[in-house]
Structure formats: structure tokens, C-alpha cells
GULUMBA-887787 format. One record per residue: residue number from 1; residue in one letter; x, y, z of N, C-alpha, C in turn. Coordinates in pm, 1 decimal, always signed. Example, Ala and Ser with C-alpha at 12.3 -4.5 7.8 and 13.67 -1.06 7.14 Angstrom:
2
[1; a; [+1319.0; -569.0; +780.0]; [+1230.0; -450.0; +780.0]; [+1320.0; -330.0; +780.0]]
[2; s; [+1285.0; -225.0; +708.0]; [+1367.0; -106.0; +714.0]; [+1290.0; +3.0; +787.0]]
This chain:
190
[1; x; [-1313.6; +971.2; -925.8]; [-1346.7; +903.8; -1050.6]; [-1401.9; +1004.9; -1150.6]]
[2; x; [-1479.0; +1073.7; -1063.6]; [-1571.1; +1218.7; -1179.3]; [-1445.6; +1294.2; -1253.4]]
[3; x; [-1344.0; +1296.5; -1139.6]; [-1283.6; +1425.3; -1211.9]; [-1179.5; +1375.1; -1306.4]]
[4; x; [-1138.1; +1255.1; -1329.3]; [-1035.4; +1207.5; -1357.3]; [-1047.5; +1133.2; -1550.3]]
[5; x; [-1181.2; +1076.1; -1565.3]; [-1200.5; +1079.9; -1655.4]; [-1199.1; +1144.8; -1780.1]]
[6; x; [-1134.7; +1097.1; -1920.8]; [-1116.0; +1197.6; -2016.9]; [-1203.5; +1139.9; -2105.1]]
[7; x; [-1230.4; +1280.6; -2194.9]; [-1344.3; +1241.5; -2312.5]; [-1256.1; +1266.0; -2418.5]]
[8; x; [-1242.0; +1143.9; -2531.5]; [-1147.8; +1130.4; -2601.5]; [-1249.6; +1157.5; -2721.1]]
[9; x; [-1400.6; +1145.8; -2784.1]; [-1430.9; +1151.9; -2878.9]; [-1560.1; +1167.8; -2820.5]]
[10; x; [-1633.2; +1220.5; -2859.7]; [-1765.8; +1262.8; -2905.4]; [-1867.8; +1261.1; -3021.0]]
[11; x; [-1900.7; +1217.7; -3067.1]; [-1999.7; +1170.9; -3179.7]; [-1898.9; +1199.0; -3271.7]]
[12; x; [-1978.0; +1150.0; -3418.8]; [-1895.3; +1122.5; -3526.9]; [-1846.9; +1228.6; -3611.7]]
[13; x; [-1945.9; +1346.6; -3549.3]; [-1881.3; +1486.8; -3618.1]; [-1939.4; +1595.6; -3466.8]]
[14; x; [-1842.7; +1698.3; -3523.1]; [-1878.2; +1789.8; -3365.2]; [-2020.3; +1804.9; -3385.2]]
[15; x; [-2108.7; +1809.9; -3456.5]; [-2238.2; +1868.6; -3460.6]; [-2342.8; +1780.0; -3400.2]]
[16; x; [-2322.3; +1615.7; -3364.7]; [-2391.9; +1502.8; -3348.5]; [-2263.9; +1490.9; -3257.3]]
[17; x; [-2315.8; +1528.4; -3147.0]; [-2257.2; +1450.2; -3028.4]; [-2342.7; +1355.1; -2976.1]]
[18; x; [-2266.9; +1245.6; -2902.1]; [-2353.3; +1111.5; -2843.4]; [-2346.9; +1154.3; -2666.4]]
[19; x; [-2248.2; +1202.6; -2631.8]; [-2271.3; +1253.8; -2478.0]; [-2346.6; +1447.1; -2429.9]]
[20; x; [-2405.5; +1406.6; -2347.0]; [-2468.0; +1251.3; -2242.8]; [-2548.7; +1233.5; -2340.5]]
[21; x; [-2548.8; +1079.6; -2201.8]; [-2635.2; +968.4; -2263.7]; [-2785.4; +969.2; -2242.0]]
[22; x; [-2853.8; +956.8; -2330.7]; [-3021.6; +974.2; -2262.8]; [-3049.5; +837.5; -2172.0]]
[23; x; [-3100.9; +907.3; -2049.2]; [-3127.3; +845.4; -1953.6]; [-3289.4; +757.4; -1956.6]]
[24; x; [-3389.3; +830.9; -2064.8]; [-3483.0; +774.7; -2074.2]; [-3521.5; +705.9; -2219.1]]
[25; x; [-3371.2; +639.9; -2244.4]; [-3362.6; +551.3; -2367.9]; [-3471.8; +422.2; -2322.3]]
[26; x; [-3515.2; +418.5; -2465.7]; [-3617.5; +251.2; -2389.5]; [-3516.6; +168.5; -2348.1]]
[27; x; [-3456.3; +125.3; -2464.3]; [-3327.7; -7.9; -2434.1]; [-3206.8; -21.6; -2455.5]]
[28; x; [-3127.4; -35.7; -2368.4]; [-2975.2; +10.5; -2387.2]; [-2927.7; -148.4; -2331.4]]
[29; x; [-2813.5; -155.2; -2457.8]; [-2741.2; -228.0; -2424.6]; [-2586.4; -231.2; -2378.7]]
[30; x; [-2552.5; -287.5; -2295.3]; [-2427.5; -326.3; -2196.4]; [-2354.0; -397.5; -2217.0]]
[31; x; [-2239.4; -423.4; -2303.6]; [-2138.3; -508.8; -2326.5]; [-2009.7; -479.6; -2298.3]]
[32; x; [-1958.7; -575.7; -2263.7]; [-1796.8; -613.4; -2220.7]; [-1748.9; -644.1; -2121.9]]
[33; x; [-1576.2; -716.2; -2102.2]; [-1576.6; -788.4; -2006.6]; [-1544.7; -711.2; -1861.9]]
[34; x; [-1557.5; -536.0; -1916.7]; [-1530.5; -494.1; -1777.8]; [-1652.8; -419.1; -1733.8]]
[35; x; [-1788.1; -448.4; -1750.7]; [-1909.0; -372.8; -1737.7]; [-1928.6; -396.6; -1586.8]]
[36; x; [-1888.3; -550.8; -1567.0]; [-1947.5; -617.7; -1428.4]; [-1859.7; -654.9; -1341.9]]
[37; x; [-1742.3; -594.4; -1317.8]; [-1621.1; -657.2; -1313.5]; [-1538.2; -591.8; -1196.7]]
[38; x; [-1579.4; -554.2; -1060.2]; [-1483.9; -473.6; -980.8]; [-1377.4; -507.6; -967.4]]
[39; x; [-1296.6; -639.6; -1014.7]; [-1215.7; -669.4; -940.9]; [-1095.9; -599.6; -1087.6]]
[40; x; [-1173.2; -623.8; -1212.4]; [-1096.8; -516.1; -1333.6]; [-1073.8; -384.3; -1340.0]]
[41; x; [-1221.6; -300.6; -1250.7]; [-1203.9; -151.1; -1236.1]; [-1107.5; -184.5; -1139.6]]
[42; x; [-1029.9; -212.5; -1047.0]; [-1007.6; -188.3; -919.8]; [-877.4; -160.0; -1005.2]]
[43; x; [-779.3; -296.0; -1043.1]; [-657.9; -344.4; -1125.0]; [-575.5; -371.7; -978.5]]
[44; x; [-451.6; -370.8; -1021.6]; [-342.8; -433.7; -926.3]; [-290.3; -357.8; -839.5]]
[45; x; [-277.8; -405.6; -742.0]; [-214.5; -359.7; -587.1]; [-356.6; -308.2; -548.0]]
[46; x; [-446.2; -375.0; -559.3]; [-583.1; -372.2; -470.4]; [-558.3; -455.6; -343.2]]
[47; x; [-702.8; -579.6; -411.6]; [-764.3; -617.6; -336.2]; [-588.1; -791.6; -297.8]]
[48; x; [-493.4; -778.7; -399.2]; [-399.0; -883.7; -429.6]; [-319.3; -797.2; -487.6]]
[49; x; [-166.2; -859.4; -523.2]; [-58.3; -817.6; -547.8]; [-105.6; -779.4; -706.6]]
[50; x; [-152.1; -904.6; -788.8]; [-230.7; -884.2; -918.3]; [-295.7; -835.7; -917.5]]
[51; x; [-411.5; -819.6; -846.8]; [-526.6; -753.6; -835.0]; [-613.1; -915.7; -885.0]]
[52; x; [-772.3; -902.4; -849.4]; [-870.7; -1029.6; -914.8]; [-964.7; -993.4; -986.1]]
[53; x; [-993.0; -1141.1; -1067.6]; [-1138.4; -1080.9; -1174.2]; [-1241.0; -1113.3; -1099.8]]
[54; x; [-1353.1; -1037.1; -1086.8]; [-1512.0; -1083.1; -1041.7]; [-1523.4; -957.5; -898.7]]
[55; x; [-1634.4; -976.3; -876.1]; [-1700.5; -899.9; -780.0]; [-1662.8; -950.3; -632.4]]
[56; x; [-1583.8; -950.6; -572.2]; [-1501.4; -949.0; -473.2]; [-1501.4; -866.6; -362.6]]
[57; x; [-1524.5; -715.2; -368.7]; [-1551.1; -679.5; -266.6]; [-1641.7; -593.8; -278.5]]
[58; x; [-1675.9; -512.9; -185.2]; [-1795.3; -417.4; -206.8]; [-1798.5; -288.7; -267.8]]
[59; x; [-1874.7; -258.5; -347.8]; [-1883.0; -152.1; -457.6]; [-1970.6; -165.9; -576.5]]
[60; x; [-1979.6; -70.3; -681.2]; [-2069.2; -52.7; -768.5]; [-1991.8; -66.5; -929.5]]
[61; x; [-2054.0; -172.2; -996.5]; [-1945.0; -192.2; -1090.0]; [-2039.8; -92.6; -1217.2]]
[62; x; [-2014.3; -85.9; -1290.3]; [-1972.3; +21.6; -1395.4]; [-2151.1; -27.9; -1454.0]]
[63; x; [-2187.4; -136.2; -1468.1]; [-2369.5; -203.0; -1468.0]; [-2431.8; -162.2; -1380.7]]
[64; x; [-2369.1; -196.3; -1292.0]; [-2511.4; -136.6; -1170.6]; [-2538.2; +2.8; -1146.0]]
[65; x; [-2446.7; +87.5; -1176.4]; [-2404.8; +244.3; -1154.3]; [-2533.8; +293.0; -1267.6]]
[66; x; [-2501.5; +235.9; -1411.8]; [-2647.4; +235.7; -1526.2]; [-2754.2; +246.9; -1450.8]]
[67; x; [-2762.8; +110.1; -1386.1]; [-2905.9; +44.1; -1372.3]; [-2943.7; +196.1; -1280.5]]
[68; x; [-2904.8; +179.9; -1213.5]; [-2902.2; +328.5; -1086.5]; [-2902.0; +437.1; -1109.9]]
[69; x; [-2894.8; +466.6; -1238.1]; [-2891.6; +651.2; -1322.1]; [-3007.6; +645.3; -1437.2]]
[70; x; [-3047.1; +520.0; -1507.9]; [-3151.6; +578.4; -1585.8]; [-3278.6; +584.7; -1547.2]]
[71; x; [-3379.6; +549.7; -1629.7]; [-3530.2; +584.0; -1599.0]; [-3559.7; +399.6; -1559.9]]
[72; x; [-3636.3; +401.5; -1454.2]; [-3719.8; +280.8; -1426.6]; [-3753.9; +205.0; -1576.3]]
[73; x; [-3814.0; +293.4; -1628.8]; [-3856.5; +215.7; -1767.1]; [-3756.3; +186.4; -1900.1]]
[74; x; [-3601.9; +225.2; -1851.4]; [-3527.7; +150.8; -1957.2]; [-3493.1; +80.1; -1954.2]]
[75; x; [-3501.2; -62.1; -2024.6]; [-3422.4; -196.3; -1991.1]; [-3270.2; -182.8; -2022.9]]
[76; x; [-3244.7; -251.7; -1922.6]; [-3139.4; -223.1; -1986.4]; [-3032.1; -394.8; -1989.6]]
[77; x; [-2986.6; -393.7; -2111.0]; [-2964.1; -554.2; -2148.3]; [-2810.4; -586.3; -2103.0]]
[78; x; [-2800.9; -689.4; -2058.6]; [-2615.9; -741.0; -2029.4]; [-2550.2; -823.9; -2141.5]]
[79; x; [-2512.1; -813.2; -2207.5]; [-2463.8; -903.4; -2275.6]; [-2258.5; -936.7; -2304.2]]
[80; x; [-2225.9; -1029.8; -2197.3]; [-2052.3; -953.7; -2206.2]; [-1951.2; -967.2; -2297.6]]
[81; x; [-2018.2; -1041.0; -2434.8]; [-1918.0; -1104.8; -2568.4]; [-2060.3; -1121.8; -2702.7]]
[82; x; [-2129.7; -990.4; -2700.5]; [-2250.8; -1031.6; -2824.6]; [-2196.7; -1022.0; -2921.0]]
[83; x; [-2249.9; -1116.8; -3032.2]; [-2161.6; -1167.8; -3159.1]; [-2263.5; -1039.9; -3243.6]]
[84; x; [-2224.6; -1005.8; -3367.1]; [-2264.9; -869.1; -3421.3]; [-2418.7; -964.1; -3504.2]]
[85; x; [-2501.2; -1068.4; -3454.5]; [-2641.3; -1076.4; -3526.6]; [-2691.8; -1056.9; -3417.1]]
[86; x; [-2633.8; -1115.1; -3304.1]; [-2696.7; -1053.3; -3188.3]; [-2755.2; -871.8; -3190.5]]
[87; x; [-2655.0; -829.3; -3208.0]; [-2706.6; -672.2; -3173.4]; [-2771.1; -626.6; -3302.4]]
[88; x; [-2800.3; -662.6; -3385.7]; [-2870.5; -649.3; -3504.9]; [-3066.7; -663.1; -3495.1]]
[89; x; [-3115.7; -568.8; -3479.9]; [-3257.8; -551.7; -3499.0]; [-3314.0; -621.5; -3366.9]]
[90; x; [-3259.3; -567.6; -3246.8]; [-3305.9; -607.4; -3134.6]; [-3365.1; -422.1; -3075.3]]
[91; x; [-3350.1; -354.1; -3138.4]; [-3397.5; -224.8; -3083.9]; [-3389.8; -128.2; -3006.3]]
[92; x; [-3245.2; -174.6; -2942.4]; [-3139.0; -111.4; -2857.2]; [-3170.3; +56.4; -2913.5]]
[93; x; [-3178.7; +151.6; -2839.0]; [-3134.8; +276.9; -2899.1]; [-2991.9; +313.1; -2868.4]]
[94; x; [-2942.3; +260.2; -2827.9]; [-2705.0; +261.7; -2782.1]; [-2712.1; +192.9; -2737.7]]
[95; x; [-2588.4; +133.9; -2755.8]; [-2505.8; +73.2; -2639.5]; [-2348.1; +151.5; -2571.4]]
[96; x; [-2337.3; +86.3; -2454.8]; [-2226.5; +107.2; -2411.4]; [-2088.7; -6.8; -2390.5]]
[97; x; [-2028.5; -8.3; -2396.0]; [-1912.4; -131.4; -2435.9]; [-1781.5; -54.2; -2355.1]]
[98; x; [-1750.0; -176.5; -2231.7]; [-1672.2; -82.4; -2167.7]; [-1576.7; -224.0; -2146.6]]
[99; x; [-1478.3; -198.7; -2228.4]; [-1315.5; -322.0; -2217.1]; [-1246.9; -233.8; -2159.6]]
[100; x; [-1150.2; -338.9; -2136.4]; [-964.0; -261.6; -2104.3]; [-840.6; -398.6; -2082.6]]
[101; x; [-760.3; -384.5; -1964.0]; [-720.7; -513.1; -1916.8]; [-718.3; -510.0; -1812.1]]
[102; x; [-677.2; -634.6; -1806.9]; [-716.2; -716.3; -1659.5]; [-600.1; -687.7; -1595.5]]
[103; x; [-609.0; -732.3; -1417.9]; [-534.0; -631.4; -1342.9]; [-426.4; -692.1; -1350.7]]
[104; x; [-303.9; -571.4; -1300.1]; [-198.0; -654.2; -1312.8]; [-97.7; -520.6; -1247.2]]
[105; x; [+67.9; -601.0; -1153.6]; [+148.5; -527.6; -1114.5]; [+259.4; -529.3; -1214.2]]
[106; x; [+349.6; -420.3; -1196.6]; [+517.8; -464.7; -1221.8]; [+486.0; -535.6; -1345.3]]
[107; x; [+605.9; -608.9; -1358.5]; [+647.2; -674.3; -1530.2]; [+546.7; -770.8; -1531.6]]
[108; x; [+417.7; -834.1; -1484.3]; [+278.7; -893.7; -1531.5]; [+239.1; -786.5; -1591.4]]
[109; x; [+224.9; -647.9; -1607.7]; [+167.4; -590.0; -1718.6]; [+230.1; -574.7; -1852.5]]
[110; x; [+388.3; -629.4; -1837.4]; [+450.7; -604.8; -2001.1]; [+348.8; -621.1; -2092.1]]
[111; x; [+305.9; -525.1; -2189.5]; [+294.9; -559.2; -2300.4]; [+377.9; -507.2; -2449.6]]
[112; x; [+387.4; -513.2; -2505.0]; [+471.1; -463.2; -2606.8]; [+371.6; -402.8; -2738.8]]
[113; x; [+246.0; -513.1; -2783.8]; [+156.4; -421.4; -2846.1]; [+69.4; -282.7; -2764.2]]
[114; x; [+66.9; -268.3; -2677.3]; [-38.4; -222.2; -2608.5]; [-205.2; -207.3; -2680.2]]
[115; x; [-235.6; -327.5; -2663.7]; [-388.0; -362.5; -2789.8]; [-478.8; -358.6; -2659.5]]
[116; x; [-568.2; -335.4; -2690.1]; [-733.0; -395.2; -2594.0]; [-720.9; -531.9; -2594.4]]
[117; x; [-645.1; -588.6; -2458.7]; [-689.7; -764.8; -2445.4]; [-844.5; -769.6; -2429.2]]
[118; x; [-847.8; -938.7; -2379.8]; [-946.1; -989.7; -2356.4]; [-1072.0; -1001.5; -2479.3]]
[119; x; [-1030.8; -982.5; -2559.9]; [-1120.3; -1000.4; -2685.8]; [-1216.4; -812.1; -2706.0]]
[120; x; [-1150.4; -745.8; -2589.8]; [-1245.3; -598.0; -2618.4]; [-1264.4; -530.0; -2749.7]]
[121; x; [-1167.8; -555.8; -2837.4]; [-1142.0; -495.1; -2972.7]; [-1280.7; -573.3; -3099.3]]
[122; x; [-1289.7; -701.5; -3049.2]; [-1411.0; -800.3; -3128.1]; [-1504.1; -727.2; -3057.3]]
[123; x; [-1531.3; -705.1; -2930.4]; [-1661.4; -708.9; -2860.0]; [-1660.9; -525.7; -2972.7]]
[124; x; [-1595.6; -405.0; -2967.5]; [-1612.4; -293.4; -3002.0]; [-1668.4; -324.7; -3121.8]]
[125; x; [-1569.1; -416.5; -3223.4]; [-1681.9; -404.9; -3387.9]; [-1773.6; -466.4; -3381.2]]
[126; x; [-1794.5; -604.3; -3304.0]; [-1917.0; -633.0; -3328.6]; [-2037.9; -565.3; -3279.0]]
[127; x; [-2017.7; -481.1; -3180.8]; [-2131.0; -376.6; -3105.2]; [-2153.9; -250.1; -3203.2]]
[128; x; [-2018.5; -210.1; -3224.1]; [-2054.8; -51.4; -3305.4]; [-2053.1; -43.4; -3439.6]]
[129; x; [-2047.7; -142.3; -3471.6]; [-2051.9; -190.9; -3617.6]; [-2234.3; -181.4; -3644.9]]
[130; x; [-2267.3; -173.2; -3574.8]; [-2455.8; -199.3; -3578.5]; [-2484.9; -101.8; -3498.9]]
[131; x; [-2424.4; -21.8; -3380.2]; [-2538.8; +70.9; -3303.2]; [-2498.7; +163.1; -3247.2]]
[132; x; [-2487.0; +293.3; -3215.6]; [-2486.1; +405.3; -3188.7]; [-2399.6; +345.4; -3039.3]]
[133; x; [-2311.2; +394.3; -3015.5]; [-2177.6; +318.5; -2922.3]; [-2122.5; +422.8; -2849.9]]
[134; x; [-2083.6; +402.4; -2717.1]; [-1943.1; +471.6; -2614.3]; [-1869.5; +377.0; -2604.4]]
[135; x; [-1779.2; +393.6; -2627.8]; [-1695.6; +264.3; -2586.8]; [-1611.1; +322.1; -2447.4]]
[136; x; [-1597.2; +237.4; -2339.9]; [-1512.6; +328.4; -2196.1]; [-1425.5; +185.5; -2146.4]]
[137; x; [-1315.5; +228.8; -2155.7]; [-1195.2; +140.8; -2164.0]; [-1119.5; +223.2; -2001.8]]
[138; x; [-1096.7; +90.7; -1925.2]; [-1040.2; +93.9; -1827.7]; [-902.8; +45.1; -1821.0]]
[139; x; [-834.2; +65.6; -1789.5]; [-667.5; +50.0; -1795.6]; [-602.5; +170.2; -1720.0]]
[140; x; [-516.5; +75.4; -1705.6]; [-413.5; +230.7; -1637.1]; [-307.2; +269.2; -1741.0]]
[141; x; [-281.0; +286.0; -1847.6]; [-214.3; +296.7; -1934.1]; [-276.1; +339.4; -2066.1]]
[142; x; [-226.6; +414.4; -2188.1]; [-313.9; +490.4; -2309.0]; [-278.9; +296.7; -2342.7]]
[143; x; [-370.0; +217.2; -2445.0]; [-363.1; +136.7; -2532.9]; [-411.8; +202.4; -2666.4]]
[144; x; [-378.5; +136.2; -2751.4]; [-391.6; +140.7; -2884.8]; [-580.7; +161.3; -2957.7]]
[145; x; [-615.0; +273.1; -2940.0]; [-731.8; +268.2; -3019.8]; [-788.7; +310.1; -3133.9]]
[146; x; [-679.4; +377.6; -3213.7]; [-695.9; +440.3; -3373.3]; [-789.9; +316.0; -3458.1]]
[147; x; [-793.4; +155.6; -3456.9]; [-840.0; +95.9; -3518.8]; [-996.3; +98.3; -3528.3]]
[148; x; [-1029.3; +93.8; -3331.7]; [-1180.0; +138.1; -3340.2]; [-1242.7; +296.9; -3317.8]]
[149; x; [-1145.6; +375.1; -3364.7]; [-1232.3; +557.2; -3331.5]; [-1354.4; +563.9; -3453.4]]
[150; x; [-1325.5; +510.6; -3581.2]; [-1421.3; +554.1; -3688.9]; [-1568.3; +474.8; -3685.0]]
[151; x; [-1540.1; +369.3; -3592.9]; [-1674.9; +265.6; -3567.8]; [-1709.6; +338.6; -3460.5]]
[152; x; [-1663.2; +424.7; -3318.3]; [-1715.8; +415.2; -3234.9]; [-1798.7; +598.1; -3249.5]]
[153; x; [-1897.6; +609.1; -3160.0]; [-1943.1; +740.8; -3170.7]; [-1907.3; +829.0; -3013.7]]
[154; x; [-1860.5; +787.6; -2939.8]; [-1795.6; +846.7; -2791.2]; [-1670.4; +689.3; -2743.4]]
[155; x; [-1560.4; +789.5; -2703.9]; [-1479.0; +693.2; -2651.2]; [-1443.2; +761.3; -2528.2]]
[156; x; [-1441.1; +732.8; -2444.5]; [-1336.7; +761.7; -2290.2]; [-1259.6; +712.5; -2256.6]]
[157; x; [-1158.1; +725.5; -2174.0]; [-1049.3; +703.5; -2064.7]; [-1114.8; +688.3; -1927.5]]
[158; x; [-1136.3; +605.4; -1873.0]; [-1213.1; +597.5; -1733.3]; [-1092.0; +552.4; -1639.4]]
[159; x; [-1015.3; +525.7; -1739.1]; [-892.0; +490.3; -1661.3]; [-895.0; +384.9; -1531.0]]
[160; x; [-880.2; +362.1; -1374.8]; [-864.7; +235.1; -1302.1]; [-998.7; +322.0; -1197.5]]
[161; x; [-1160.2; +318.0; -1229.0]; [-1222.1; +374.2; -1114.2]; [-1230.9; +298.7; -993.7]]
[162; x; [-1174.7; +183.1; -954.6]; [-1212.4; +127.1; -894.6]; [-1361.4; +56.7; -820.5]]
[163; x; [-1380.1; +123.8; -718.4]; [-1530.8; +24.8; -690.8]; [-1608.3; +152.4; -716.2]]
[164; x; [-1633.5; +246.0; -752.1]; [-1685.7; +372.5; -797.5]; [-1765.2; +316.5; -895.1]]
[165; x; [-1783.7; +234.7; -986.3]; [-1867.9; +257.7; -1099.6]; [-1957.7; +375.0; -1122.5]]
[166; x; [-2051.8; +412.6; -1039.2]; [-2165.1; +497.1; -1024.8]; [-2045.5; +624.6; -1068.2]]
[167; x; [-1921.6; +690.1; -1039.8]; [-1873.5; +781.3; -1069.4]; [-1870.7; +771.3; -1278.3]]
[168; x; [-1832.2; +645.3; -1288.5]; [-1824.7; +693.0; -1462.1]; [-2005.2; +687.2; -1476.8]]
[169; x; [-2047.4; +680.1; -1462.7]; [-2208.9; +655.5; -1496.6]; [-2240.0; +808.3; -1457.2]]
[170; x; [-2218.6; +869.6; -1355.9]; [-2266.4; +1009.4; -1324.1]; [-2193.7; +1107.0; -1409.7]]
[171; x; [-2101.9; +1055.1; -1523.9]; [-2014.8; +1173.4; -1598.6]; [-2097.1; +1141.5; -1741.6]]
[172; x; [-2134.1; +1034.7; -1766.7]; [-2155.4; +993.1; -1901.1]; [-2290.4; +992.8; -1921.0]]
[173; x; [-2357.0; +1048.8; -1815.0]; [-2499.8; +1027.7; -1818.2]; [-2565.1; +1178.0; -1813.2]]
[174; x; [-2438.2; +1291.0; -1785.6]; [-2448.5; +1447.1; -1765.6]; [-2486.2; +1471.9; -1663.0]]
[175; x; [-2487.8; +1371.4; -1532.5]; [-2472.1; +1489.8; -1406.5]; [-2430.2; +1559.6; -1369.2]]
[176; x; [-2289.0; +1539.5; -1397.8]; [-2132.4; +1612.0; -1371.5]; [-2085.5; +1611.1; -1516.2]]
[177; x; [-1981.8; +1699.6; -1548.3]; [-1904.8; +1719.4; -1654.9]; [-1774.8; +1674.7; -1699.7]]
[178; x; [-1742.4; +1622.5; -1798.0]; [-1571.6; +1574.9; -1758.3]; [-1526.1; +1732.3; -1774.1]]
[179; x; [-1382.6; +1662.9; -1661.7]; [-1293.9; +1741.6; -1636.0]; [-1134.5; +1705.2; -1655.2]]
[180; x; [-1111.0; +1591.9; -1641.7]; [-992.8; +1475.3; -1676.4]; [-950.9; +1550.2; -1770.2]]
[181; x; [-761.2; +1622.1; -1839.5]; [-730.2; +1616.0; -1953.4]; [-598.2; +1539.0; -1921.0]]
[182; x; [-553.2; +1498.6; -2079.6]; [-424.6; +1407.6; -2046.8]; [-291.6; +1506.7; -2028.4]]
[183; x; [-211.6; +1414.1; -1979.9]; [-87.8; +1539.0; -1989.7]; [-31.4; +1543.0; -2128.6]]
[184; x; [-63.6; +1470.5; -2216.0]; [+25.7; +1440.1; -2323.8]; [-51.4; +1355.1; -2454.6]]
[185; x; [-46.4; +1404.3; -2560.7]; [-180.9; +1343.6; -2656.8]; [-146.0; +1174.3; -2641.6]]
[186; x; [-280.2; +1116.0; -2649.3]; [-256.7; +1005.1; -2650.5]; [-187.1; +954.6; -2809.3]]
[187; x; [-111.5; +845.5; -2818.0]; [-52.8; +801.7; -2918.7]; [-131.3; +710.1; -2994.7]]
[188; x; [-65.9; +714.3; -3161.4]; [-152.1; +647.9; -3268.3]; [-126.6; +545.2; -3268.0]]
[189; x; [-0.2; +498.2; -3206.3]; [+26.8; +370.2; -3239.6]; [+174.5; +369.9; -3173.9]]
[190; x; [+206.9; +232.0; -3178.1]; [+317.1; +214.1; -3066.4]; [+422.4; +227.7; -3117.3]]
């Protein structure tokens, strides 16, 4: 999972980078529908032919891996669809916002836009639209993200970690370093 991950953006100019993440932030917030979700890191030809949503088998989903890398004293908040008053003057110092799609084999993954399902693209503006943001998108495939790069301040490729969570949490938090590059630039659009 460590090595496989790519770092697609880094703060909003090279000089203000957002990675790593400070570990002894007071309050960090956690949004999206794949934060808590092993059965989404895992994707298809897991645990089922589709693969399933929810915590299903044993492992560390991409939340608990957090909870397990920062300081005792940072809270750290769940929230998996916050509407943008929500994240507004609650005192978060970042958040992290980690979409993609849901699992899937063979022609169940057609898509033809290749967009962020599951509403991840709302959950990105309404989060980074207000607060210092990574956004880490799981999929096994590049999707479409030119719409949210100028809202977000770090984006990754975490690509399918499966029950690893604690592996993207130990790259994004600076234990380990990414090492992941793509073979081929990711595309602007389809």
C-alpha cells in the first residue's frame, strides 16, 4: 500500500505544501464515503465477485489507521456527507476527504464519464471549499479530477489498499515517503 500510492498535488503552490500531515493538529476532520469503508478499499474480486460495502472483514479502514497515527489529543471528527455550514467555523485545522467508487468486476464497472460516484465530488467542494483539504480517492482506475484540483490543497491516488488503511495513513502522515509513480500522466478529461 506504502509503495504504491501516488502524490498527485501538493499544496496550492510548491512553496506551501500540505504533506505530511501534522499529527498534533487539535481537530481534524474525516469525510467521505470511503473513510470507513473496507469493503470499498478492498473493491471487486475480494471478499465477492462485486466486491461489498461496509466493514466485513478484518482490517483497518483508512479512519481508524488516523485515529492510530495522530496525537492522543487530536480529535478527530467523522462526518461521511458534511454539507459546507457544517464545516464552516467548527475549528478543524484540515480535513481529509477520501471518495472513489464502489467495488465492482468486469462490465459492472462500465463507466463512460469516469466522474467520482457516490456523491464524492459534492462531499470535495463542500469540505475544501472552507478548509485546508487532501482529498485520497480510491479506485482502481485514473477518474476525472481537473474540476476539484484548484479547491483541493493535496490530492492522491491510493488507488484499491485494501484492508491496509494504516498503510495510506503511514504515507500521508510522513512516516514513509511516497514512492508510487504513474506509468502514464493521468488524463484531463475523457
Amino acid at each position: 500500500v506504502r509503495k504504491s500510492m501516488v502524490l498527485l498535488k501538493n499544496g496550492k503552490s510548491t512553496n506551501n505544501p500540505l504533506l505530511p500531515l501534522d499529527k498534533n493538529a487539535s481537530k481534524i476532520l474525516v469525510a467521505g464515503t470511503h473513510s470507513d469503508n473496507l469493503g470499498y478499499q478492498c473493491g471487486g474480486w475480494t471478499l465477492e465477485w462485486q466486491g461489498l460495502s461496509g466493514n466485513s472483514t478484518i482490517g483497518t479502514t483508512i479512519l481508524e489507521g488516523i485515529k492510530l497515527v495522530v496525537s492522543p489529543s487530536t480529535k478527530v471528527v467523522y462526518q461521511k456527507n458534511p454539507d459546507a455550514d457544517y464545516v464552516k467555523g467548527q475549528g478543524f485545522s484540515y480535513a481529509i476527504v477520501v471518495v472513489g467508487e464502489p467495488p465492482y468486476a468486469e462490465y459492472f464497472g462500465d463507466n463512460l464519464n469516469l466522474t467520482i460516484p457516490l456523491g464524492g465530488g459534492d462531499t470535495i467542494k463542500n469540505v475544501c471549499g472552507s478548509l485546508k483539504c487532501l482529498v485520497i480517492l480510491i479506485s482502481g482506475r485514473p477518474l476525472v479530477i481537473k474540476p476539484y484540483l484548484p479547491l483541493v490543497d493535496a490530492f492522491v491516488a491510493a488507488w484499491l489498499p485494501g484492508t491496509e488503511g494504516q498503510g495510506v495513513t503511514d504515507v500521508i502522515f510522513g512516516d514513509y515517503g511516497f514512492q508510487g509513480k504513474l506509468p502514464r500522466t493521468w488524463f484531463k478529461s475523457v
